[in-house]
C-alpha positions, 0 to 999 in steps of 0.5 A: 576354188568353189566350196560345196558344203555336203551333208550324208546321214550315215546310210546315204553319206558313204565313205566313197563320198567323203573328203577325207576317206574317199574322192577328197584324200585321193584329190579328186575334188581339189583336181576338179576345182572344188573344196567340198567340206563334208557335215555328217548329220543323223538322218535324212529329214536332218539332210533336208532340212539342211539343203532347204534352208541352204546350210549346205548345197548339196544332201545326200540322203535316200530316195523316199524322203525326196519322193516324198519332198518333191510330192509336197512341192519343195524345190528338190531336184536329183542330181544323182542317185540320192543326191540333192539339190535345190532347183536354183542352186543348180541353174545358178551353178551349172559347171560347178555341179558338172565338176561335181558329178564327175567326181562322184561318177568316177569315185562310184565306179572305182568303189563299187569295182574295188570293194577290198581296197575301199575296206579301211574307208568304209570302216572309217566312216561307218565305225564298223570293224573292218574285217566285219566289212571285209565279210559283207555282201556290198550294195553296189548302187548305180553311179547314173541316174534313171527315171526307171528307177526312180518310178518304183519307189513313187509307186511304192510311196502312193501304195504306202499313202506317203503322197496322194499321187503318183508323179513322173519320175523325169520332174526330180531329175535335174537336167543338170544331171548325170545320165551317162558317163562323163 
């Protein structure tokens, strides 16, 4: 069974995400033929940092950092929304990041459609009371990536003078990656 190491910061690695409180206690990476092992880490550019110098093979993280990485020529590539890989990890390990992104999809869907059941994980995962989190508005983030999605958020980093230039967004999204149901 392949193991995967996946790093979150606390904004990007969600509950929906993690081994224990989310896809992995339901058993869906192990029914996938993967052992993910999960690192929480403090921020986005630790996330990075990790992915790049491959102490873990996949990041989860948010898009303007890899808008900004991937402006700066560093091998990132998007497999899904705010999840990232090296280049050659991914050419390297095809049906692992397949069974990877079904997982992900199939956990997205259910959480974004099951926000009371998913409660208790989130403040599990966030710290936060869970009746604070049965309260909330939740964000309800696609589960497949789009290129015209990722388009406003480089323009945004070109008017902020992050990068010097605007890209396309297609040259992040790995061919590998998710862009319809499994």
């Amino acid at each position: 069974m392949p193991a995967l190491g996946y790093g979150g910061d606390r904004a990007g690695g969600t509950a929906r995400h993690d081994a224990n409180d989310g896809p992995g206690r339901a058993g869906l990476f192990a029914k996938a033929g993967l052992n993910v092992v999960i690192s929480r880490m403090n921020n986005g550019a630790a996330v990075s940092a990790a992915v790049a110098g491959e102490a873990i093979d996949i990041g989860k993280s948010s898009t303007m950092p890899l808008v900004e990485a991937h402006a700066r020529g560093l091998p990132f590539t998007l497999i899904a929304p705010a999840n990232m890989w090296l280049k050659d990890y991914v050419a390297r390990n095809r049906d692992v990041v397949q069974r990877f992104l079904g997982v992900l999809y199939r956990a997205q869907v259910y959480t974004s459609a099951h926000h009371a059941e998913t409660v208790d994980a989130l403040a599990a995962f966030t710290g936060i009371e869970a009746a604070t989190i049965a309260q909330m508005t939740r964000a309800t983030p696609g589960a497949l990536l789009d290129a015209r999605d990722l388009a406003p958020v480089i323009d945004a980093a070109v008017k902020a003078k992050a990068i010097d230039r605007a890209f396309d967004p297609h040259e992040l999204i790995s061919p590998a990656a998710l862009k319809a149901a499994p």
